[in-house]
N, C-alpha and C positions, 0 to 999 in steps of 0.2 A: 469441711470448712464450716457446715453450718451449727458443729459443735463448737467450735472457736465463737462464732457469732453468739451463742448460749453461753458461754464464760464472758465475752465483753458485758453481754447486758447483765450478768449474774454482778459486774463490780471486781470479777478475778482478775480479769486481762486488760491492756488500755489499749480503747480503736488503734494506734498505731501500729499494735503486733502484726496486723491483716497486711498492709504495705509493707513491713521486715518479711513475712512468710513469704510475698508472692517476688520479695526482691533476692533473685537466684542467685547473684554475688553475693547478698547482704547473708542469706541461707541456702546455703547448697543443697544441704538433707533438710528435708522435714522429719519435725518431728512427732513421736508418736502421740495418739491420741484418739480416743475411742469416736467412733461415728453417731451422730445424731439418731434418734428415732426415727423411723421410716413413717409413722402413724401420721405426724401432724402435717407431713410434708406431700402427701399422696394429692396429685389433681382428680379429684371425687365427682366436678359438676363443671362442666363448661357448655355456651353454646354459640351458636352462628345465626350471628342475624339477618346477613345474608343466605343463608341456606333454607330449603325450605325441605324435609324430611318425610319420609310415611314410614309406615311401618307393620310388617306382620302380623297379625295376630296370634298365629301361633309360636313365629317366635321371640315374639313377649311375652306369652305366656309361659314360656319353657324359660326365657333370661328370670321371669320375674317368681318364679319358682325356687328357683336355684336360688336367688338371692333370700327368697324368705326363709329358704332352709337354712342359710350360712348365717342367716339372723336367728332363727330355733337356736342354732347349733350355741352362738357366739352367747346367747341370753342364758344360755341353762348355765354355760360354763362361769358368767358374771355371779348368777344367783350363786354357782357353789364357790365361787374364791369368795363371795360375800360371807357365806356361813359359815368355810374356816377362820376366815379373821376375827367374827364375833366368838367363836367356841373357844379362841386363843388365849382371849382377851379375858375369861373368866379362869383362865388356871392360874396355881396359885405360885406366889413366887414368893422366896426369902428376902425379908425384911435389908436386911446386913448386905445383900448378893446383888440388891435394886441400888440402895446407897453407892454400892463399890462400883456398881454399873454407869449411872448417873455422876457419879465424881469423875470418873474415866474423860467422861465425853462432855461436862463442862469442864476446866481444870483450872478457868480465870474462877470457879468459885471454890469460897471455902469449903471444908469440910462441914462446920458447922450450917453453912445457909444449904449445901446438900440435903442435911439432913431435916431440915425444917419443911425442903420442898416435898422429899419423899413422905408421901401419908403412914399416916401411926399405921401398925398393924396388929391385927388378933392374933392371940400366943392358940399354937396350935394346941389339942388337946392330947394327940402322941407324941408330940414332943415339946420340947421346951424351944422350939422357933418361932419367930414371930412371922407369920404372914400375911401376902395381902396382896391380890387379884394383877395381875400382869395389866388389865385395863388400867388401874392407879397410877402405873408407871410408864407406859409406853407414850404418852403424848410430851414427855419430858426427856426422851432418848429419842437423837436423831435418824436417818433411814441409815440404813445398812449403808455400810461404807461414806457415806454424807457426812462423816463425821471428820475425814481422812484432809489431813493435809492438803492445800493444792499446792500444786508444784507447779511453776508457771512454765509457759512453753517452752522458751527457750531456755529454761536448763534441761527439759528432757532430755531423754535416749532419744537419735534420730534412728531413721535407716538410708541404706547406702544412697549418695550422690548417683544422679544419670552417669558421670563421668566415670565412677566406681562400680554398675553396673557394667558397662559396656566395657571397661579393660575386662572385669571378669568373663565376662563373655568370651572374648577376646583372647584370653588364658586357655578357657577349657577349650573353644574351636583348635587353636597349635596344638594341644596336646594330645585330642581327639585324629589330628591330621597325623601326627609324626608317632601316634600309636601306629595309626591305618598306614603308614611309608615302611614302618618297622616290623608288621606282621602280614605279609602278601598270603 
């Protein structure tokens, strides 16, 4: 649900949809739709004002270990997605190949104003392409998939109603029994 709330505020959805989804006449199935990030949603820090706490020394020292490691661990892995994206960023791409790219994924613009966005590029010297560094172009191409149509909820694909699960239920238990009446 909290991915629904992330299309309302995104301008995809209107507050209404929340009251049709949770209205089980109005929606029988829900329908599909990818789950929120876990990251932002995590309760990290709470505390009690009325409690009054002590605590181990050893083991704080054992929790606060283990956390420094999962922070080692989590920093080095930051540092290296950082330095494949910058290493990305200087390979080189074709001229023609970024145009067709960038056209693709604005399509309200010309060809012409495409090409004026996409930077000139250096004619390679073994060949007769024009190139010019993926960082040129990638701030002007959307994220992966972000580019994609929204399809608003209610015309998705659902999955089965409670009432559709439980006949099926309901199916395989009779056929499971009058197997097991049929084979003593």
């Amino acid at each position: 649900m909290v991915s629904i709330l992330f299309t309302i505020g995104r301008g995809l959805e209107s507050p209404d949809v929340i009251t049709k989804l949770l209205d089980i006449e109005f929606t029988p199935r829900k329908p599909q739709y990818d789950m929120a990030s876990e990251l932002p949603l995590v309760l990290h820090d709470c505390a009690y004002d009325t409690m009054k706490m002590t605590f181990t020394p050893s083991v704080l020292n054992r929790v606060y270990w283990d956390i420094e490691s999962q922070w080692e661990a989590a920093s080095l892995r930051t540092a290296m997605l950082k330095n494949h994206l910058e290493a990305m960023k200087s390979l080189p791409v074709e001229r023609s190949q970024a145009v067709e790219e960038v056209q693709k994924r604005l399509k309200h613009k010309s060809r012409e104003e495409v090409e004026k966005m996409v930077p000139k590029a250096v004619v390679d010297k073994n060949s007769t392409m024009e190139m010019l560094l993926f960082n040129d172009i990638w701030p002007l191409l959307p994220p992966s998939g972000k580019g994609l149509k929204h399809i608003p909820l209610m015309q998705r694909n659902t999955a089965f109603s409670v009432q559709e699960k439980m006949a099926s239920t309901l199916r395989k238990r009779k056929a499971k029994e009058a197997n097991a009446e049929g084979n003593p």
